[in-house]
N, C-alpha and C positions, 0 to 999 in steps of 0.2 A: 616253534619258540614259545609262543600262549601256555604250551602244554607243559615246559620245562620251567616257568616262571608260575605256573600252578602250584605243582611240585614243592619247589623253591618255597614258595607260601605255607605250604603246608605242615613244614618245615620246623616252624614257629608253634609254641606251645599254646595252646587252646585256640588256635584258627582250622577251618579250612581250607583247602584249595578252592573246592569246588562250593559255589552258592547254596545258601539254602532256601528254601520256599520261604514265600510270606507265609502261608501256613503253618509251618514249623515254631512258632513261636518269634520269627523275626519282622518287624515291621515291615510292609514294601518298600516304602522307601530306603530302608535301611539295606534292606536286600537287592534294589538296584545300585544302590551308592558300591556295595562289592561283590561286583559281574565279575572283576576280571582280577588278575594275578598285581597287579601294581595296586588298583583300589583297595585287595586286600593287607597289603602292606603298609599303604598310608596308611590308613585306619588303625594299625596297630603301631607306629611310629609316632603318631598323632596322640594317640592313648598313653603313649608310653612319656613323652614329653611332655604331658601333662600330670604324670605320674609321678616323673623326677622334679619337675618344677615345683610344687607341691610338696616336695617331700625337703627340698632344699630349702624353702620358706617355714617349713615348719622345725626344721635344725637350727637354723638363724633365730627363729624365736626364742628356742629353746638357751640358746647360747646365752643373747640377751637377758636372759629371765636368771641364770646361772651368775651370770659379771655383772650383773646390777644389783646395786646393793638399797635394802628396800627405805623406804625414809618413812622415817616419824618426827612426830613435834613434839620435844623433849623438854623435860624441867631443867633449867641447867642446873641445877641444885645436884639431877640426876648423874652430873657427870663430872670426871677429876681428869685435872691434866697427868699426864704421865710423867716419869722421871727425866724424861728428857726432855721436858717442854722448854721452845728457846725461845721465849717471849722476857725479856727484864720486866719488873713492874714499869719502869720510865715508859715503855712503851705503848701504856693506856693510859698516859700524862699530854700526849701530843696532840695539836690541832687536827693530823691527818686522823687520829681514834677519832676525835670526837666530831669530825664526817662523816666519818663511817657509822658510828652510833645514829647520827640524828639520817644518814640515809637509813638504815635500819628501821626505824620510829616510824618514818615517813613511809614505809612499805608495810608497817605492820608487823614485819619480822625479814629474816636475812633469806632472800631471794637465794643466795647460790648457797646450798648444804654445806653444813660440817661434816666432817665423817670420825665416826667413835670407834670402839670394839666393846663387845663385853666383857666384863669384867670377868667371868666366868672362866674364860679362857686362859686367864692365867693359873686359876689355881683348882681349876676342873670345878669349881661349883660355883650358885651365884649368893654371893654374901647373903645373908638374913638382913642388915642393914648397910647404910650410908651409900657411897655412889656404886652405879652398879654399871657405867658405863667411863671408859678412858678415853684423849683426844687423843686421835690419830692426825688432825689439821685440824685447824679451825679458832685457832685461840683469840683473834681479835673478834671472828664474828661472836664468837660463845658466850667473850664477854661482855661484848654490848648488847648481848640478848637477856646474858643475866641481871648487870644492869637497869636496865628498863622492866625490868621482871615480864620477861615475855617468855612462851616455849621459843626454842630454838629448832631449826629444819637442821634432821641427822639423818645421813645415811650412816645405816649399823653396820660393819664388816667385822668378820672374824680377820685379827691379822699377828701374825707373828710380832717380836719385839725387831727383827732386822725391816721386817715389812711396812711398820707404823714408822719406823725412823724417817726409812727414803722415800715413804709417801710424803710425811711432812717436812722434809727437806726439799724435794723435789718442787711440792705445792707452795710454798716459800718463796723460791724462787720465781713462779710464776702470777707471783701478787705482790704485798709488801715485802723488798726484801727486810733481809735481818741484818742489822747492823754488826759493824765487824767482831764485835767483845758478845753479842749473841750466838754470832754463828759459830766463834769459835769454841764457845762453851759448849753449846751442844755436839760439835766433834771432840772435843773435851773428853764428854760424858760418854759418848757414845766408845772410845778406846779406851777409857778406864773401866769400863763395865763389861768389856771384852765382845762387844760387837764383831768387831776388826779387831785384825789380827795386828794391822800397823795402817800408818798412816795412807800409804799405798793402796792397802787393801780397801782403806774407806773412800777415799779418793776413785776408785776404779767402781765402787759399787753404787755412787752416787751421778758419774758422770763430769766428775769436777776434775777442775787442775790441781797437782800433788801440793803445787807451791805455795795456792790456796790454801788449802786443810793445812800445810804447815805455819802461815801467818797467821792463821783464824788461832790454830790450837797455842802457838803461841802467847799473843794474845792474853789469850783465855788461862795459860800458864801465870800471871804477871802476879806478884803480889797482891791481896786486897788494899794495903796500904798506897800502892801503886795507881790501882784503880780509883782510889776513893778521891785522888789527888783531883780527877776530872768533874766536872760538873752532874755528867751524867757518865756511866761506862758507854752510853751511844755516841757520843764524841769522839771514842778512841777510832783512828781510820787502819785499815789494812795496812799503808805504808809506812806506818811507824811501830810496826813488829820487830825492827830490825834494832832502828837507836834504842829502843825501851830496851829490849834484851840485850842489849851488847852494853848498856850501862847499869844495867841487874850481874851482870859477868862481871864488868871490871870493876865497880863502885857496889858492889850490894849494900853495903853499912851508907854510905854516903847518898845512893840512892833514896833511900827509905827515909832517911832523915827529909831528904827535901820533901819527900814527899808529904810527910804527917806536916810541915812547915805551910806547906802549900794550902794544905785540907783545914789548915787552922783560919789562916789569912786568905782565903783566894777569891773572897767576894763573887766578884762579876768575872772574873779572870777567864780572857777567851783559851779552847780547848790546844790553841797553836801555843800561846804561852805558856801554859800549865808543861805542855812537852819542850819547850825550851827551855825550863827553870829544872825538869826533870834529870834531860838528861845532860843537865850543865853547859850548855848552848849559849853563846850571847842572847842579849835581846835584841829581837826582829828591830830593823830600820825603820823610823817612824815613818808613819807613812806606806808601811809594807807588813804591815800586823793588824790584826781586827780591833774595833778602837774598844774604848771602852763603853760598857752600856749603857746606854739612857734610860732609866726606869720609868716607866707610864704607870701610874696611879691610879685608884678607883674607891673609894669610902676608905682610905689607908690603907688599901691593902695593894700590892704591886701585880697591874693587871697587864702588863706588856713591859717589853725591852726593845729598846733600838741601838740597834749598831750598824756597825760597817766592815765589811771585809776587807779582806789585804789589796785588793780590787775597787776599792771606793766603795761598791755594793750595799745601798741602807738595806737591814730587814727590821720587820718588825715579828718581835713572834710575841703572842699572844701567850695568857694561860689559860690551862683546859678550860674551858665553859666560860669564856671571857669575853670570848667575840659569838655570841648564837647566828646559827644560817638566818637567822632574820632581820639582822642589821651590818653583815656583808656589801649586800650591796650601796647603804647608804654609806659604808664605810672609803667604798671607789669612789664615788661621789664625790665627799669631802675633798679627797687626796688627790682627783681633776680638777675641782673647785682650787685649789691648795696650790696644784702644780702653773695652772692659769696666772696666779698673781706672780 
């Protein structure tokens, strides 16, 4: 059996069966470790699984080094939003931006990367001036980095114009969402510019519900004059794609009038009201409508609003740079001191 399991060994490309002398150029030890027909095998199974392990660590590297996209600290000066950027300007108006800014400050610069493309990629060369990189994600950090006049952390990816969409569609959703007259602009943009073919198609390439991309684009459909009726277009919510459009069908002319009616007069006028005056709705039961605002002052100029929801619910919402992360907390203070009496 020794002599067929030699054999066997031998079998195998650059082994022998039979031992060789230490003399031969092989160490003793090495030369007793493979006396026999199995030691010569282990030794080469042993060899060889460290061979493939090795060689699988170093594919893995390679892969990693291929899908990682490299980062730099960028001027944001260097860089332009694309045409589908779905950020409204309102939305670097809000208390939640200007946390995120002063988290920013507080770091130095924005901890988790933006990600851009070159510009190059669009038009095969890269410009002799102005920006030379587009956002593919990143629009609040980019501009609280520009901002503060800081470089901003970018990972560079070359990406297609369907690739940058659902990157920052998809990134979107796993941070600040977009409000409803945001998101729907950008599926907007993205089916007039022939991304998708239809709503379905963007819908399936995103991940999203159909019913979704049809409320958003909606939406996003409405008159300006419509719009402008709101405080801000962040106020318009998803479930009123339905009344807004169906009283742009039956009432267009009658529509529009309230609306520019609204936009002239509408003060403090909460976002539920604006849609009841729109789309010829009585007025909410008092008591079941956001009341009216209370203005809070500061050198004359209107540094906060308080209201109430249809809920009783006081808020108060500040304006940007109103309240700084440094008088927050004496802010709780007061309002336990407050609540106490």
């Amino acid at each position: 059996m020794a002599r067929k399991m030699f054999e066997k060994a031998g079998l195998i490309p650059g082994l022998q069966a039979g031992p060789k002398a230490a003399g031969d150029g092989v160490p003793a030890a090495e030369s007793s470790k493979a006396k026999t027909a199995p030691g010569t095998m282990m030794g080469f199974l042993t060899a060889q699984s460290g061979a493939v392990q090795e060689a699988e660590a170093l594919k893995a590297r390679v892969r990693s080094l291929e899908e990682g996209a490299p980062l730099r600290r960028l001027d944001p000066s260097f860089i332009r939003q694309s045409k589908w950027a779905n950020r409204h300007e309102a939305s670097f108006l809000t208390p939640e931006f200007q946390e995120l800014k002063a988290e920013i400050a507080a770091a130095g610069g924005n901890v988790q990367p933006i990600k851009v493309r070159p510009v190059s990629v669009l038009n095969g060369s890269t410009p002799p001036g102005g920006p030379t990189f587009e956002l593919i994600f990143g629009h609040r950090r980019h501009r609280a980095c520009a901002e503060l006049g800081i470089p901003v952390l970018s990972a560079i990816e070359e990406a297609s114009d369907v690739s940058l969409f659902e990157q920052m569609e998809r990134e979107n959703r796993g941070r600040k969402n977009l409000s409803a007259w945001e998101q729907g602009t950008m599926y907007r943009r993205a089916l007039d510019d022939g991304l998708y073919s239809s709503l379905r198609r963007l819908a399936e390439g995103l991940g999203v519900d159909v019913s979704l991309v049809s409320k958003s684009v909606s939406l996003a459909r409405l008159p300006e004059a419509v719009v402008a009726a709101f405080q801000s277009p962040l106020d318009i919510q998803f479930r009123w794609a339905a009344p807004l459009t169906e009283a742009m069908q039956k009432d267009p002319d009658g529509t529009l009038s309230r609306a520019r009616a609204i936009a002239e007069k509408r003060g403090d006028m909460g976002a539920t009201t604006v849609l009841s005056k729109l789309v010829g709705l009585p007025e909410p039961a008092p008591g079941r409508s956001a009341s009216q605002a209370l203005t809070i002052s500061k050198a004359g100029k209107v540094a906060a609003r308080l209201t109430a929801d249809a809920k009783g619910r006081a808020v108060v919402r500040f304006e940007a740079g109103a309240l700084p992360e440094t008088k927050r907390k004496a802010l709780v203070k007061v309002i336990e001191d407050f609540l106490k009496g």
